[in-house]
KEZAMI-719167 format. One record per residue (C-alpha): residue number from 1; residue in three letters; x, y, z. Coordinates in Angstrom, 3 decimals. Each point is the difference from the previous one (the first is absolute). Layout:
N
+-----+-----+----------+----------+----------+
!   i !  aa !       px !       py !       pz !
+-----+-----+----------+----------+----------+
! NUM ! ALA !        X !        Y !        Z !
...
+-----+-----+----------+----------+----------+
***
This chain:
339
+-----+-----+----------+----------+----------+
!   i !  aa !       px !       py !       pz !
+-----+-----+----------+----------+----------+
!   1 ! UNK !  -27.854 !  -48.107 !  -11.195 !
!   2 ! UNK !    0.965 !   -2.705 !   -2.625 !
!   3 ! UNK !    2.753 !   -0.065 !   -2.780 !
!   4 ! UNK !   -1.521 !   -1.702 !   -3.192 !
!   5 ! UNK !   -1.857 !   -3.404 !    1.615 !
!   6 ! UNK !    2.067 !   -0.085 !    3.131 !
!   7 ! UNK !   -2.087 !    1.134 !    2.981 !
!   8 ! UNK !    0.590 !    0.448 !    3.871 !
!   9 ! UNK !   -2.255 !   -3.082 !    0.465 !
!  10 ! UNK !    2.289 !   -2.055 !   -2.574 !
!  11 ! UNK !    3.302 !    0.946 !    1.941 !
!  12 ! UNK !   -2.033 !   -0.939 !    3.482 !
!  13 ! UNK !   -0.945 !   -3.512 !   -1.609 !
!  14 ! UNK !    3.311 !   -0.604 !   -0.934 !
!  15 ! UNK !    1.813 !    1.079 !    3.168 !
!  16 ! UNK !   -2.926 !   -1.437 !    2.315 !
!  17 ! UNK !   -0.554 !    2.939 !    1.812 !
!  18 ! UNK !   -2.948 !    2.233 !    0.276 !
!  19 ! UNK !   -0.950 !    2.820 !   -2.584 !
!  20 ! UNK !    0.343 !    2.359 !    2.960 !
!  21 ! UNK !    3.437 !   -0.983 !    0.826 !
!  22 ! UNK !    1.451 !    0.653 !   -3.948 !
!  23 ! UNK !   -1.607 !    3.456 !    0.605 !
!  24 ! UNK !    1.733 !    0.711 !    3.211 !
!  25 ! UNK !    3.130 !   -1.602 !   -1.719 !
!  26 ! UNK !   -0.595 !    2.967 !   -2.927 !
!  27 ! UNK !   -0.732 !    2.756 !    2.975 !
!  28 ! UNK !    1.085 !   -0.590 !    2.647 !
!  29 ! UNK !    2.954 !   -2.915 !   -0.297 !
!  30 ! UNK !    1.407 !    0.429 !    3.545 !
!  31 ! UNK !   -2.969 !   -1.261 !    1.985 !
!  32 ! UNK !   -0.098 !   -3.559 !   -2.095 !
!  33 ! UNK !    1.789 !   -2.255 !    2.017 !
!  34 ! UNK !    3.244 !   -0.580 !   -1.965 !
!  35 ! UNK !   -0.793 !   -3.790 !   -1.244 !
!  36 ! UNK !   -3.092 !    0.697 !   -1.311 !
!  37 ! UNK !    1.478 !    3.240 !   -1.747 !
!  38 ! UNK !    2.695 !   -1.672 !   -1.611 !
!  39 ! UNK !   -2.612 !   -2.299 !   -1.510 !
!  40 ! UNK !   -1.834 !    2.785 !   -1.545 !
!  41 ! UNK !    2.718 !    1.063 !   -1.853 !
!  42 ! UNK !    1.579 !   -2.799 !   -1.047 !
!  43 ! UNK !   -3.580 !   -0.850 !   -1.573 !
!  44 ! UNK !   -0.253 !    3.772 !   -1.579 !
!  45 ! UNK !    3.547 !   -0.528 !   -1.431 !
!  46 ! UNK !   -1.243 !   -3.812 !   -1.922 !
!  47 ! UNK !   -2.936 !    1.585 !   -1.119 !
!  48 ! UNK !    1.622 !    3.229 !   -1.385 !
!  49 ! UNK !   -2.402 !    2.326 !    1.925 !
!  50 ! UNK !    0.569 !    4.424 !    0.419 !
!  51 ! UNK !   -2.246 !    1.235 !    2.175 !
!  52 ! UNK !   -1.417 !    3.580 !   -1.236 !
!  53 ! UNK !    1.785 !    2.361 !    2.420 !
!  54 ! UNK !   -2.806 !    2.452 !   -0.899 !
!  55 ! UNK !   -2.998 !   -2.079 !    0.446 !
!  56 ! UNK !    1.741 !   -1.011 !    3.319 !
!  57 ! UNK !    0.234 !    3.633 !    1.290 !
!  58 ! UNK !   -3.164 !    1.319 !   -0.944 !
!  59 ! UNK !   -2.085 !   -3.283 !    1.747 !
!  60 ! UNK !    2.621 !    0.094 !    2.638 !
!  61 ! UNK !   -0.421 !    3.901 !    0.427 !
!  62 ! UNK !    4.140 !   -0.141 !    0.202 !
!  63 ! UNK !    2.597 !    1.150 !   -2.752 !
!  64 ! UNK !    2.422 !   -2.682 !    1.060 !
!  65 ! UNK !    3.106 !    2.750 !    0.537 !
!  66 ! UNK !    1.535 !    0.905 !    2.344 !
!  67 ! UNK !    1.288 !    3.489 !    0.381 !
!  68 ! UNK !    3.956 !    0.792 !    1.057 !
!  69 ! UNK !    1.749 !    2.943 !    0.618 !
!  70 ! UNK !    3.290 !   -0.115 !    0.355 !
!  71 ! UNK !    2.515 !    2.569 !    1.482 !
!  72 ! UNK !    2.311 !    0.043 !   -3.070 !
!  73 ! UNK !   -0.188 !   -2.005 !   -2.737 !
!  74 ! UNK !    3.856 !   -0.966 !   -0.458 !
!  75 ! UNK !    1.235 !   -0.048 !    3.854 !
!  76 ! UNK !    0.697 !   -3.561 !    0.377 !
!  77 ! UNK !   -1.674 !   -0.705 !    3.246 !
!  78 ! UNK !   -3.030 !    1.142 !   -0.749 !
!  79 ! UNK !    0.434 !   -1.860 !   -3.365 !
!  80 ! UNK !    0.603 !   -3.188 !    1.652 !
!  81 ! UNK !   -3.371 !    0.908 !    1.585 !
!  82 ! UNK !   -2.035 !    0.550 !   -2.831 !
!  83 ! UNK !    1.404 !   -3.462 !   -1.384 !
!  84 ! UNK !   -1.123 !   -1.471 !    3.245 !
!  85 ! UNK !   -3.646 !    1.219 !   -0.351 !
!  86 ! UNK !    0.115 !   -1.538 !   -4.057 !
!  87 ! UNK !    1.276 !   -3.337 !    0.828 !
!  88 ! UNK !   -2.480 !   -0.128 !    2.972 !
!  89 ! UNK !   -2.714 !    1.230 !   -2.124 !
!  90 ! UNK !    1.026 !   -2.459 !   -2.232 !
!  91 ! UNK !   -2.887 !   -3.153 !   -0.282 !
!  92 ! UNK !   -2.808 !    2.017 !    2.168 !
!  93 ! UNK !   -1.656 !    1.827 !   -2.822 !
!  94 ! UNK !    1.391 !    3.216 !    0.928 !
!  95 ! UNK !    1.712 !    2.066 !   -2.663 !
!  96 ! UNK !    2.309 !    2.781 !    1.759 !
!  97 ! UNK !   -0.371 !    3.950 !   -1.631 !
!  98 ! UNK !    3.123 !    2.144 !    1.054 !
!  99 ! UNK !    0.313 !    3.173 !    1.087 !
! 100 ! UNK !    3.403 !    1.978 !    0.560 !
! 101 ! UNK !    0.094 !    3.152 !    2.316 !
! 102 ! UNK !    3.335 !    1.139 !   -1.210 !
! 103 ! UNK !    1.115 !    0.647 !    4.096 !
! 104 ! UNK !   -2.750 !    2.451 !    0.129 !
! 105 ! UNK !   -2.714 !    0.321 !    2.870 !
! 106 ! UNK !   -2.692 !    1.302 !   -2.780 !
! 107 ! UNK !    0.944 !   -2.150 !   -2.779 !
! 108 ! UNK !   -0.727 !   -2.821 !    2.176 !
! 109 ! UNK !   -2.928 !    0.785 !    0.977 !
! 110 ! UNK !   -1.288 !    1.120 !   -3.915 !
! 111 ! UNK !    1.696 !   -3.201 !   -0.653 !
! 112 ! UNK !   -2.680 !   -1.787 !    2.445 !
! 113 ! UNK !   -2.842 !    1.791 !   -1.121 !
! 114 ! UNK !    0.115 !   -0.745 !   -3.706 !
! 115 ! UNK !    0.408 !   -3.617 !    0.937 !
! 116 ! UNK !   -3.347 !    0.663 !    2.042 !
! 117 ! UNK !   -1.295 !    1.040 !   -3.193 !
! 118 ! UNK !    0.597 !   -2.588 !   -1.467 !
! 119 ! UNK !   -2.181 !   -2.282 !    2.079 !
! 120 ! UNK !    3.282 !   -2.434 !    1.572 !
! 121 ! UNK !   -1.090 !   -2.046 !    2.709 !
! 122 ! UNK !    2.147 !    0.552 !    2.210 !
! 123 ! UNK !    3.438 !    2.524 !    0.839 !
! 124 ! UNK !    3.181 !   -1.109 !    1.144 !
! 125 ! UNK !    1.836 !    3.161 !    0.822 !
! 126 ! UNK !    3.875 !   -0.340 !   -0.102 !
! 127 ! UNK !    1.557 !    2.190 !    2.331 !
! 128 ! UNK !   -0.374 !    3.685 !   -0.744 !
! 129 ! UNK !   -0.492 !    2.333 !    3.004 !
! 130 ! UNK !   -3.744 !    2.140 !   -0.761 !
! 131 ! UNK !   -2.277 !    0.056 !    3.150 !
! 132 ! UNK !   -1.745 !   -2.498 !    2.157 !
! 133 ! UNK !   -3.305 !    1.532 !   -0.703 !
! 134 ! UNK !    0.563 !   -0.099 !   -3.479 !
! 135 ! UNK !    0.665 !   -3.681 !    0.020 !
! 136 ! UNK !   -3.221 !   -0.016 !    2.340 !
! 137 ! UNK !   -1.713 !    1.540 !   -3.180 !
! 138 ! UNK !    1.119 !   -2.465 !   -2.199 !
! 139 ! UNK !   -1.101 !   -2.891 !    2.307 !
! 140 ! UNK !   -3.594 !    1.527 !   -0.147 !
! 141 ! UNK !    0.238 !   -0.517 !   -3.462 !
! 142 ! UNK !    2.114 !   -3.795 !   -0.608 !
! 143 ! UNK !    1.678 !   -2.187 !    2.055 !
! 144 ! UNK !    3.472 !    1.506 !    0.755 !
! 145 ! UNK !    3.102 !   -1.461 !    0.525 !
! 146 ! UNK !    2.702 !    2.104 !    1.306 !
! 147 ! UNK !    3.646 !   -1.828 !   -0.939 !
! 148 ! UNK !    3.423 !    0.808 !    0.887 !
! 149 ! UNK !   -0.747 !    2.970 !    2.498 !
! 150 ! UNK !    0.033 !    0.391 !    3.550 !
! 151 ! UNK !   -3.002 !    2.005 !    1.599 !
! 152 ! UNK !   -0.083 !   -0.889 !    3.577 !
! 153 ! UNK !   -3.290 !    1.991 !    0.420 !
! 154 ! UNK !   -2.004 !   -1.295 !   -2.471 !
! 155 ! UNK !   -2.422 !   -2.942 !    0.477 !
! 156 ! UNK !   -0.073 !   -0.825 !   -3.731 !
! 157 ! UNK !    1.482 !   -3.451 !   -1.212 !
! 158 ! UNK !    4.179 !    0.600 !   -0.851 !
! 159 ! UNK !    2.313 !   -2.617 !   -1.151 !
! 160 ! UNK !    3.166 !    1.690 !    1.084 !
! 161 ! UNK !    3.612 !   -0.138 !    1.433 !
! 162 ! UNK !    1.704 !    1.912 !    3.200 !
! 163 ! UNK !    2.305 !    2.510 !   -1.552 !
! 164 ! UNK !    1.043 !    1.192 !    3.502 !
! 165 ! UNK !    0.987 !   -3.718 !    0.362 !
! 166 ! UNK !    1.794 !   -0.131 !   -3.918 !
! 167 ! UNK !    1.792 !    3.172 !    1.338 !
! 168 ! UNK !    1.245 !   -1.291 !    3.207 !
! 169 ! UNK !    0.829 !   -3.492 !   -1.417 !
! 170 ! UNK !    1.858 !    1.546 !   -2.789 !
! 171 ! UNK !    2.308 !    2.623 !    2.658 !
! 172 ! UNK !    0.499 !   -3.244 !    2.421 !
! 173 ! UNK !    1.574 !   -1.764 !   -2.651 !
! 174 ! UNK !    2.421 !    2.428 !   -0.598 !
! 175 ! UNK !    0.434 !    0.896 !    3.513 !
! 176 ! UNK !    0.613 !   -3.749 !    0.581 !
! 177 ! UNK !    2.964 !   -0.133 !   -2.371 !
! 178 ! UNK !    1.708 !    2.711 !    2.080 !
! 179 ! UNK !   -1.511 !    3.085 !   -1.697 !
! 180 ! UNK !   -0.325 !    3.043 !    2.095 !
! 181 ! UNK !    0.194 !    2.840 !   -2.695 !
! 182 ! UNK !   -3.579 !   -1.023 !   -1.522 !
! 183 ! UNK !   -1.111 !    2.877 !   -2.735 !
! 184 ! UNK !   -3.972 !   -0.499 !   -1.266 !
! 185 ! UNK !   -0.844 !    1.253 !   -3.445 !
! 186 ! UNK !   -3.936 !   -0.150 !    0.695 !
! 187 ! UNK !   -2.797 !    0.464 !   -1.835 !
! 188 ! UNK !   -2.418 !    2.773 !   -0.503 !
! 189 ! UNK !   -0.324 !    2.463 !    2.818 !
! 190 ! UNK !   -3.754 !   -0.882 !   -0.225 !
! 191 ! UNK !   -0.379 !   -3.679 !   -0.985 !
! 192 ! UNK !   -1.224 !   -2.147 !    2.693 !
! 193 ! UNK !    1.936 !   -3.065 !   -1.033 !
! 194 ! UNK !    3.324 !    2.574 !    0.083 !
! 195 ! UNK !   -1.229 !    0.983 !    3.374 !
! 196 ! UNK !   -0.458 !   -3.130 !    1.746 !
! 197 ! UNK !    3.836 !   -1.323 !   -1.236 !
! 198 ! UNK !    1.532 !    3.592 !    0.842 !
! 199 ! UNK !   -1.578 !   -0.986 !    3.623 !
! 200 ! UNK !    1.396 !   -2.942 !    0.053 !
! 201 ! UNK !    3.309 !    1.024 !   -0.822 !
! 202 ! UNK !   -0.443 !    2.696 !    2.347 !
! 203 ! UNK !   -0.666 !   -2.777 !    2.534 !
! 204 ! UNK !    2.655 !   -2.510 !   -0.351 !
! 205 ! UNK !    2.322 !    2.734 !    0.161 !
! 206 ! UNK !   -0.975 !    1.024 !    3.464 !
! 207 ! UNK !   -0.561 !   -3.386 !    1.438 !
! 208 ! UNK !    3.816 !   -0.759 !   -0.905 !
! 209 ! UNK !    1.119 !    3.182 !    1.695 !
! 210 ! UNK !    0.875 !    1.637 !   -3.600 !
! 211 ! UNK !   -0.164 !    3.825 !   -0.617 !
! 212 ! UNK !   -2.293 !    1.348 !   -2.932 !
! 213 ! UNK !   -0.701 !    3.009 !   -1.459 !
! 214 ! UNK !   -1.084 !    1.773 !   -2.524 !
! 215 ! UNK !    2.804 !   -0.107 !   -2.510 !
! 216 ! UNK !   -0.221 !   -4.070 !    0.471 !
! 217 ! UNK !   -3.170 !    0.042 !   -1.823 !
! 218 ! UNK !   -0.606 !    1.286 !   -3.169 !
! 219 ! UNK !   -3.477 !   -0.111 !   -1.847 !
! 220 ! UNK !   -0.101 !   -1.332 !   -4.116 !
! 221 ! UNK !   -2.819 !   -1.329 !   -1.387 !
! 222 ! UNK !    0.391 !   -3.670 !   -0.782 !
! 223 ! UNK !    1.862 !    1.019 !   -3.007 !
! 224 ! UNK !    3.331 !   -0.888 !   -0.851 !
! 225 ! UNK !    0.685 !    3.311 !   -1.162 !
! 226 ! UNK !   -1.188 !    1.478 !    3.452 !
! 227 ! UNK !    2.397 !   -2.347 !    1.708 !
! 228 ! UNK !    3.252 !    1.044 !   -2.294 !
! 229 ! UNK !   -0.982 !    3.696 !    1.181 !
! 230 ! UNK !   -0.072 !   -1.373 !    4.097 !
! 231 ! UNK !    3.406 !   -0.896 !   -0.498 !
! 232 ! UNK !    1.457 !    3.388 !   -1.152 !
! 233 ! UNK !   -2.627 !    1.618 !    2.150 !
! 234 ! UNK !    1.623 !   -2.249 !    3.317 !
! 235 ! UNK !    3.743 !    0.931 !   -1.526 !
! 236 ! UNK !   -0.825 !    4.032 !    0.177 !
! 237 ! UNK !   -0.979 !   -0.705 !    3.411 !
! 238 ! UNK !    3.324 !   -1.851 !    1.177 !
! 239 ! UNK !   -2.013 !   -3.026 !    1.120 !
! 240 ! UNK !    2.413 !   -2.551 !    1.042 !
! 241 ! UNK !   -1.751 !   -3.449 !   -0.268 !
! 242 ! UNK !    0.873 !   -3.987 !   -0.871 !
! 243 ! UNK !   -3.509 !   -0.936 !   -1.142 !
! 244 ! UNK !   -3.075 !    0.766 !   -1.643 !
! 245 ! UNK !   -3.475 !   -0.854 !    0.553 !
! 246 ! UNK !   -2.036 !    1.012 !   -3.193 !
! 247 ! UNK !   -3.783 !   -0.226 !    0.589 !
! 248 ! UNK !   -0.209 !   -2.146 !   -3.586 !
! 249 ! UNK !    1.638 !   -2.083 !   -2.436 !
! 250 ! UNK !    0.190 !    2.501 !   -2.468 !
! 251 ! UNK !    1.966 !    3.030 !    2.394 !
! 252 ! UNK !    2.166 !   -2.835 !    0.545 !
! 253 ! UNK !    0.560 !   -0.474 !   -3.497 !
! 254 ! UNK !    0.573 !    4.178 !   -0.107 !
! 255 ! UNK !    2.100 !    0.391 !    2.822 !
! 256 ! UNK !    2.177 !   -2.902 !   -0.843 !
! 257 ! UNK !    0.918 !    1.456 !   -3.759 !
! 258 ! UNK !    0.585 !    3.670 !    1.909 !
! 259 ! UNK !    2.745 !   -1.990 !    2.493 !
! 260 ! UNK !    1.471 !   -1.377 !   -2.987 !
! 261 ! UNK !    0.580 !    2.832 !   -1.793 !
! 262 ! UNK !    1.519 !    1.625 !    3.008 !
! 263 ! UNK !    2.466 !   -3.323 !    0.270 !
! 264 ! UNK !   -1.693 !   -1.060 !    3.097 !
! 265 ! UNK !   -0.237 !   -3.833 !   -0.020 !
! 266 ! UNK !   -2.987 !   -2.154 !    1.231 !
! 267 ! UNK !    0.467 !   -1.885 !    2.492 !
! 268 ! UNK !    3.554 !    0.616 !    0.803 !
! 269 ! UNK !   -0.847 !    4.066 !    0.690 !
! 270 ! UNK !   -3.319 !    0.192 !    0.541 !
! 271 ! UNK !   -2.736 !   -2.531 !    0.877 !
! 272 ! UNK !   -3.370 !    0.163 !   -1.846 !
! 273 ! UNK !   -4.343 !   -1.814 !    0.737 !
! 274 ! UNK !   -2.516 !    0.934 !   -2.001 !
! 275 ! UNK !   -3.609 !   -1.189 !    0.247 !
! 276 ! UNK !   -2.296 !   -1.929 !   -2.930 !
! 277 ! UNK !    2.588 !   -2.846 !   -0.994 !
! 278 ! UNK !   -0.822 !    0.471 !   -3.591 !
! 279 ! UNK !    1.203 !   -2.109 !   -2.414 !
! 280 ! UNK !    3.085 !    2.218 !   -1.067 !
! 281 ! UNK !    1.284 !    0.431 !    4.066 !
! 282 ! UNK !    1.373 !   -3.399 !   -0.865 !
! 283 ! UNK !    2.030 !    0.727 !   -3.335 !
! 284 ! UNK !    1.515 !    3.535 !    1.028 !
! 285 ! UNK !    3.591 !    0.145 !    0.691 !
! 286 ! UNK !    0.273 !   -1.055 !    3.332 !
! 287 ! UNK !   -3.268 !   -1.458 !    0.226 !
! 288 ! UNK !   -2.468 !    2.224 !    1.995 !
! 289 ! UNK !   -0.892 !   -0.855 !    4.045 !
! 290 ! UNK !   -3.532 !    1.099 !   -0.033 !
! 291 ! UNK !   -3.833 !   -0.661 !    1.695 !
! 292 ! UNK !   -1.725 !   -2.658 !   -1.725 !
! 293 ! UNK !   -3.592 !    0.953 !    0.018 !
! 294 ! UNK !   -2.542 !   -2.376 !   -1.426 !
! 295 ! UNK !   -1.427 !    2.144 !   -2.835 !
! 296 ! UNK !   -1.437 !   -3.026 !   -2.171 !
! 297 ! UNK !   -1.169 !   -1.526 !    3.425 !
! 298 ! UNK !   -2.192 !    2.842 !    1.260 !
! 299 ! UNK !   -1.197 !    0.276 !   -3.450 !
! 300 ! UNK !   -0.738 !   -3.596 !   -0.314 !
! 301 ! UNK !   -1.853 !    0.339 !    3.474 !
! 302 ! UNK !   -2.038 !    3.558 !   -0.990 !
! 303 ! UNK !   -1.716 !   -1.753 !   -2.368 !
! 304 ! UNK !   -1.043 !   -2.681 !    1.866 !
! 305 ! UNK !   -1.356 !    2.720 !    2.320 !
! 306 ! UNK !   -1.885 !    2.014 !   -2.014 !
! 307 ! UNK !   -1.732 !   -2.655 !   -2.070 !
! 308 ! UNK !   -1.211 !   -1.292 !    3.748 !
! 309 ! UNK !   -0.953 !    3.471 !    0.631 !
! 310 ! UNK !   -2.232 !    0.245 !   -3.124 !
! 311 ! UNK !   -1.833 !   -3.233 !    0.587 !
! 312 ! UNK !   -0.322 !    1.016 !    3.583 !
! 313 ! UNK !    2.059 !   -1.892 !    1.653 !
! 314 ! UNK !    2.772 !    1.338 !    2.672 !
! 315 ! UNK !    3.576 !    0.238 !   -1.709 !
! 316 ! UNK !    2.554 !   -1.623 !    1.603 !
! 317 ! UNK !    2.858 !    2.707 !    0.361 !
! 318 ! UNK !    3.419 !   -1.071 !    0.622 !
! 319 ! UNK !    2.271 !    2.409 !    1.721 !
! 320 ! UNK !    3.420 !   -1.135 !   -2.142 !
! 321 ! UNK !    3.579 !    1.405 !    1.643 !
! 322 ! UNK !    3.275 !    0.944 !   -1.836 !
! 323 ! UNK !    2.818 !   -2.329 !   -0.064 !
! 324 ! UNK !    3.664 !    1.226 !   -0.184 !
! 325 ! UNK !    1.872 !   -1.585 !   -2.787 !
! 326 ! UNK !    3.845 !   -0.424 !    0.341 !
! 327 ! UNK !    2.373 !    0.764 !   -2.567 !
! 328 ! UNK !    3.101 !    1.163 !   -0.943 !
! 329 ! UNK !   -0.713 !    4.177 !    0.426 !
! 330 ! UNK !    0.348 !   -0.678 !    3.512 !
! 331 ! UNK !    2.791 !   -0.882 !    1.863 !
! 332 ! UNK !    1.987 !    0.522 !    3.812 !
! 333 ! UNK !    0.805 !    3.594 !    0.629 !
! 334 ! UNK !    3.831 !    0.793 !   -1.487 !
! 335 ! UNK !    0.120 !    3.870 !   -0.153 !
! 336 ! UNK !   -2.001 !    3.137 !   -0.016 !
! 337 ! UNK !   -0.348 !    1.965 !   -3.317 !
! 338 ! UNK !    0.739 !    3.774 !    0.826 !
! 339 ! UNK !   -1.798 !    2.173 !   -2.486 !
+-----+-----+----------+----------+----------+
***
């Protein structure tokens, strides 16, 4: 493990540390206490030293990736995510691979398995909704990270947010500007983030003493396009309402463009929360009330986690809650749109 005349023992002379510790600092970087770490690569740096990533993972017995499915490449949340994971990945040794299940159950899981193959470390799982025991297979095989999912029967380690809690946080807010027409444009049917928000719409509605049914929810699937077709669908049913709760950023995006073109204004007509705070909720026109949650933070945090988890250490495992973010979308009940 040398480049040219530079050796292992050189950079350990230099940095006056032990040879064992400029190995850990090449495999294992998060167990070297922080001082001494820094040292070792400052020194590496002066002296102009690569370490051979292959002769690393074959005497290591590691490949020095770490596997990531993701949900859908291009949805911003789980975007922000994936960026998470990379910067916190960033330093340790660990190179991420990527996988993208295209917001299908069997993709995800072909998308895990050919990451198997491929010998990562480790799997950090970003939401996705195929079975416990299939995760429980994985884990036989890697350490397993499950990220931005709730499964409130499964022992397994999860980084995750309360979407019952994003849901009911998100209806409160417009319930506490005066709102008592409250529509939801949820996700899918069958998606257990859409679920847990739909519940907690569902929730906040009844604790306030507000009526909802059926035609106050209609189902898209985190699509804008999905949301433009909610509004017509909630105008053929006569829904009279004064704001919207749209289980994402981007069926806020939709069902704002469908009000427009029906000459409904936001706020002054109709109220509208979304949930992600992306970074375009703050340039639409009025900016966009929506549900912060911490994407690059739980990424950040997963792969702290899982590199713990590979050197056998417990994972610490944050549980990380969704913050409502107040802007202009939003304001005091006026009127009630008739459609």
């Amino acid at each position: 493990m040398s480049t040219g005349r530079i050796t292992i023992q050189d950079i350990a002379n230099r940095a006056d540390v032990s040879k064992s510790t400029v190995s850990r600092v090449l495999n294992s970087p998060l167990i070297v206490q922080a001082d001494k770490r820094e040292r070792v690569l400052a020194t590496m740096a002066e002296l102009g030293y690569q370490p051979n990533q292959v002769a690393r993972s074959l005497a290591g017995g590691r490949s020095m990736t770490i596997g990531i499915v993701t949900q859908n490449i291009g949805t911003p949340f789980y975007d922000s995510v994936v960026q998470g994971v990379i910067r916190g990945l960033n330093g340790t040794g660990f190179s991420p691979l990527v996988g993208d299940a295209m917001l299908k159950q069997e993709s995800f899981l072909g998308a895990a398995h050919t990451l198997l193959g491929r010998n990562v470390d480790g799997l950090i799982l970003i939401a996705g909704d195929i079975p416990s025991e299939k995760i429980e297979e994985l884990c036989e095989e890697k350490p397993t990270l499950v990220v931005a999912r709730e499964m409130p029967a499964w022992t397994g380690a999860i980084i995750a947010t309360n979407n019952f809690q994003i849901g009911a946080n998100a209806t409160q807010t417009l319930i506490d500007h005066g709102h008592r027409e409250i529509v939801h444009i949820a996700g899918p049917v069958d998606h257990i983030d859409a679920i847990g928000r739909l519940a907690g719409f569902r929730s906040a509605m009844k604790n306030a003493g507000l009526t909802v049914t059926d035609d106050h929810i209609v189902h898209g699937d985190f699509h804008a396009e999905s949301a433009a077709t909610a509004i017509q669908t909630l105008a053929d049913r006569h829904v009279s309402y004064s704001a919207i709760f749209a289980a994402n950023d981007l069926m806020a995006f939709g069902a704002r463009l469908a009000l427009h073109r029906r000459q409904i204004s936001v706020p002054e007509q109709v109220s509208l929360i979304g949930v992600d705070d992306q970074p375009e909720s703050q340039w639409t026109v009025p900016p966009l009330t929506t549900v912060r949650q911490p994407g690059k933070e739980m990424g950040q945090a997963a792969a702290t986690a899982i590199i713990a988890m590979i050197n056998g250490n417990e994972p610490e495992l944050p549980t990380l809650g969704g913050e409502v973010v107040l802007r202009e979308s939003v304001q005091p009940f006026a009127l009630t749109i008739e459609t």
